[in-house]
C-alpha positions as CSV (number, residue, x, y, z in Angstrom):
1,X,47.9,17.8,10.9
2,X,46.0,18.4,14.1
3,X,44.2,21.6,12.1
4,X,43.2,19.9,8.6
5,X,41.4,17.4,10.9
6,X,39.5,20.3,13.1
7,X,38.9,21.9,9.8
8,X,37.2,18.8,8.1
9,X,35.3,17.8,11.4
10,X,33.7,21.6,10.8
11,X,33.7,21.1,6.6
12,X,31.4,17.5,8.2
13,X,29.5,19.6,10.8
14,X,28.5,22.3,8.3
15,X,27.5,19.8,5.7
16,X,25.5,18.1,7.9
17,X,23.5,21.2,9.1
18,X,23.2,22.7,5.6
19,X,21.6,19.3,4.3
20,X,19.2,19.3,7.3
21,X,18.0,22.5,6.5
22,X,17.3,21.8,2.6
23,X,15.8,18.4,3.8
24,X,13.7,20.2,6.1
25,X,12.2,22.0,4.4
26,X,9.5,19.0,2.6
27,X,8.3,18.7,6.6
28,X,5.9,21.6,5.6
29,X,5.1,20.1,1.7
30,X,1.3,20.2,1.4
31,X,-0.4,16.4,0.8
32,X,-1.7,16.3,-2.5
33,X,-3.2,13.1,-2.3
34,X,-5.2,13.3,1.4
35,X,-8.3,13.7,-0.7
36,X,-8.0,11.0,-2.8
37,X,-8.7,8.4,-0.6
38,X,-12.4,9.4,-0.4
39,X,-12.7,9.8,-4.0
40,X,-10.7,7.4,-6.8
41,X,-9.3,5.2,-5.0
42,X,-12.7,4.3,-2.1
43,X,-14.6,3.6,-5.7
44,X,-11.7,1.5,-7.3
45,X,-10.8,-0.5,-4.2
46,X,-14.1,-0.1,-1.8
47,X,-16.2,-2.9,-1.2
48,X,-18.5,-1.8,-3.6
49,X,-15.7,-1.3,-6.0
50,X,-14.7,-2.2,-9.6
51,X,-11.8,-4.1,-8.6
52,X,-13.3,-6.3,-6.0
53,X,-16.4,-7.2,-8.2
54,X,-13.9,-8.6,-10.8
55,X,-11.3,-10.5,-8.4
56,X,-14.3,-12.1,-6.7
57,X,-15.8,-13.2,-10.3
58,X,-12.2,-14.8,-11.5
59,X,-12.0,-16.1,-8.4
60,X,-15.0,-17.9,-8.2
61,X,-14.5,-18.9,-12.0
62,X,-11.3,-20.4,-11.3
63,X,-12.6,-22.1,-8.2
64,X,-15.2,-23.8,-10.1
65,X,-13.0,-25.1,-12.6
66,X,-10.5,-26.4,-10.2
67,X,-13.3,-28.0,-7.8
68,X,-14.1,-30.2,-11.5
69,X,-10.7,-30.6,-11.7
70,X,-10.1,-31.7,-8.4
71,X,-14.0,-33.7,-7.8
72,X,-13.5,-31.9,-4.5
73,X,-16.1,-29.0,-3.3
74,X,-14.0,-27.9,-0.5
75,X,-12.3,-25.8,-3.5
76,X,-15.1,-23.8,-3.2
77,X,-13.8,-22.8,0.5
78,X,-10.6,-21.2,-0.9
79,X,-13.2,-18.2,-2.4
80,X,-14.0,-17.4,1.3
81,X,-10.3,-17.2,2.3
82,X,-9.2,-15.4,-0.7
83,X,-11.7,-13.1,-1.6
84,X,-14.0,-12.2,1.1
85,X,-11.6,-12.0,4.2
86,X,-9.3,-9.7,2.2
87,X,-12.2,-7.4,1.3
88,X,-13.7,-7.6,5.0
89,X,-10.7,-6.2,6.1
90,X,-10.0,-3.2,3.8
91,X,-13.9,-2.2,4.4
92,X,-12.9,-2.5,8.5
93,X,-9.5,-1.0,8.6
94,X,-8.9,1.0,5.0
95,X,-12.4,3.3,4.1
């Protein structure tokens, strides 16, 4: 009993090592995609970019209708919130 126990503690031990090894092996991968944050994805999401000019536009679209909706111009606060500060901080923190 005592030795089908020893021998599947080392059957555990080996397992363990051998999948280390195979996993260690993506510590030395290459990064495909560490030049693509200066390229595609700075011009999509930048502050300059595509995706920003269009969520500002909806945004301020649907914050005019709501502030007829509402009779309240303090809708009109909600664009600062929502699309500026967001931006702001991607420019400061992201590119």
């Amino acid at each position: 009993m005592k030795t089908s126990k020893k021998i599947a503690n080392s059957l555990k031990k080996a397992a363990l090592i051998v999948s280390g090894a195979a996993l260690s092996t993506s510590v030395f991968a290459t990064d495909k995609l560490a030049g693509a944050l200066s390229g595609d994805v700075q011009d999509m999401l930048g502050g300059s970019g595509t995706f920003w000019k269009i969520f500002i536009l909806v945004d301020i679209i649907l914050a005019a209708a709501m502030a007829v909706k509402a009779k309240n111009p303090m809708v009109f606060a909600g664009v600062f919130v929502i699309a500026f500060i967001p931006a702001l901080l991607i420019n400061a923190f992201v590119f």
